[in-house]
C-alpha positions in Angstrom: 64.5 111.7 210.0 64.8 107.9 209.4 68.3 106.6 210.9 67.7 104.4 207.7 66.7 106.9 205.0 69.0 106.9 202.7 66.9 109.7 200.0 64.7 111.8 202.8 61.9 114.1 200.9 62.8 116.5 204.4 65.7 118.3 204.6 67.1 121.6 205.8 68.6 122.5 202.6 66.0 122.9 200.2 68.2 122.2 197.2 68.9 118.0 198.7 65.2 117.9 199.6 64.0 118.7 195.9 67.0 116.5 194.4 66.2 113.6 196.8 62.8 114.1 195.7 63.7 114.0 191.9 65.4 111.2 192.3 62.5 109.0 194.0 60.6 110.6 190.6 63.0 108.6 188.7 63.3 105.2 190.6 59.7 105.4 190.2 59.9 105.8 186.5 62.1 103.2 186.3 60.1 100.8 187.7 57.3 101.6 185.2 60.1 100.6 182.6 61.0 97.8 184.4 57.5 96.2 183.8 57.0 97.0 180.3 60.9 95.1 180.4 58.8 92.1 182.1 55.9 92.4 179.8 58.4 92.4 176.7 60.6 89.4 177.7 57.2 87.0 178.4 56.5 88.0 175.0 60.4 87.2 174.1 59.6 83.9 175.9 56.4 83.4 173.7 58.5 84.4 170.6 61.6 82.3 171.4 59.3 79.0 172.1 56.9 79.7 169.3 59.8 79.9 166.8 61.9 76.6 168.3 58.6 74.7 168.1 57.8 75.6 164.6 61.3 75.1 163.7 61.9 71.3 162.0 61.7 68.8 163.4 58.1 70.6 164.1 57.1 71.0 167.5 60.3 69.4 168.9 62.8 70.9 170.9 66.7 70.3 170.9 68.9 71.2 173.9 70.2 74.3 172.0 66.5 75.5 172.1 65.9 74.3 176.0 68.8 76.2 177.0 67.4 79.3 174.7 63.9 79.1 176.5 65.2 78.4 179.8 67.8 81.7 179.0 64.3 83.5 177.5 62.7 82.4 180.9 65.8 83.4 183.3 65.9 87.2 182.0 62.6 87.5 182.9 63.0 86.1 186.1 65.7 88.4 186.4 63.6 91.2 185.4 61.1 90.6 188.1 63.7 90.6 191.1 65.1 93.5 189.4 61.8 95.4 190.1 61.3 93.8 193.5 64.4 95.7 194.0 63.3 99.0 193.0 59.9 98.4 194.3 61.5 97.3 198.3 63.8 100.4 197.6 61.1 102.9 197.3 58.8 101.5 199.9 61.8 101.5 202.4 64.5 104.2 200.9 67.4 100.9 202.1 68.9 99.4 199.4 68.1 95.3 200.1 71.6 94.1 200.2 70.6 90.4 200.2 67.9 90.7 197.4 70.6 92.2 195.1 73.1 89.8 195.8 70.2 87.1 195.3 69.3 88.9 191.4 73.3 89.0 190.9 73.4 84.9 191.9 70.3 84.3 189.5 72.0 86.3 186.4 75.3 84.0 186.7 73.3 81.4 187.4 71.7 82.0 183.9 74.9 82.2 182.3 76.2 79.2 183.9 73.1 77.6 182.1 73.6 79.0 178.5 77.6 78.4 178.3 78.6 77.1 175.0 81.4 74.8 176.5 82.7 74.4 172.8 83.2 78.3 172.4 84.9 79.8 175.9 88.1 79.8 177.3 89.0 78.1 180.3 89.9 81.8 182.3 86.0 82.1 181.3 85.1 79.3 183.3 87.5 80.2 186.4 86.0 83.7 186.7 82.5 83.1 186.3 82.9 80.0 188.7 85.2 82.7 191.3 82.3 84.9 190.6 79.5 82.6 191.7 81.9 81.5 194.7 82.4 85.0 195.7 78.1 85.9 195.2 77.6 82.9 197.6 79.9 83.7 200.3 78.2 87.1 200.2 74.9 85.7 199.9 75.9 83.8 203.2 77.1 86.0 205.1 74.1 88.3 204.4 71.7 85.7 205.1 74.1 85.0 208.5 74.5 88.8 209.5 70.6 89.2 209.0 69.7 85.9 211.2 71.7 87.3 214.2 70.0 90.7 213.6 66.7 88.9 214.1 67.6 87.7 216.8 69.4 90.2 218.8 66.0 92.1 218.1 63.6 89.8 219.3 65.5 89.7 222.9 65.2 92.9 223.1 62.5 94.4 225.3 59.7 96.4 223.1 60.2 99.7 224.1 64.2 99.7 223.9 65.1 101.5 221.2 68.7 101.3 221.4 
């Protein structure tokens, strides 16, 4: 077994093998879903663009409808790291720390982008900004812990294991 694998298809008790198995059945599934998610929010990005261009003044856009096209375009962005998550997961059975704190930075970042200033509170504004202070720390120290990993590694002789 992996040191790493976190779901392994073999294992003595047949009952965890066949669960761990079900459950890579439906991570796969749900990257299926994930796509037509994708496919449906280009679509929503089409829809959303299509309908603030038609809109008068015709084929002019406000910032209300930039910030609605570039939230329309963001969620699908989102999407996509969403199922480079699942897809890294499967094709490694580790859960990609850094790529999921990454997704998390680009969904606040999103709502940073489509705040209505005029409509939220200011505790609104402190917690999404402690949020997004708190995702890039993380993001950091990821980033940091994974550098000295690289390295550590490549001093290492080849066929030390250790």
């Amino acid at each position: 077994m992996n040191e790493h694998e976190e779901l392994p298809t073999e294992h003595e008790d047949p009952l965890i093998a066949f669960l761990h198995k079900s459950i890579r059945i439906a991570v796969k599934i749900l990257a299926i879903l994930m796509v037509f998610v994708i496919f449906w929010g280009v679509g929503d990005v089409f829809y959303v663009l299509y309908n603030n261009l038609m809109a008068p003044p015709f084929m002019l856009l406000s910032i209300t409808d930039i910030f609605k096209t570039f939230a329309a375009f963001l969620a699908v962005l989102i999407a996509i790291e969403i199922y480079q998550n699942i897809v890294l997961y499967l094709r490694t059975d580790i859960i990609p720390i850094k790529l999921v704190v990454a997704t998390a930075l680009m969904a606040i970042a999103r709502k940073v982008i489509i705040i209505d200033f005029a409509t939220i509170t200011p505790a609104y504004i402190y917690s999404t900004a402690a949020v997004v202070l708190a995702l890039g720390i993380t993001y950091y120290l990821v980033g940091k812990h994974h550098k000295e990993r690289l390295i550590e590694e490549r001093g290492k002789p080849k066929d030390d294991k250790s």
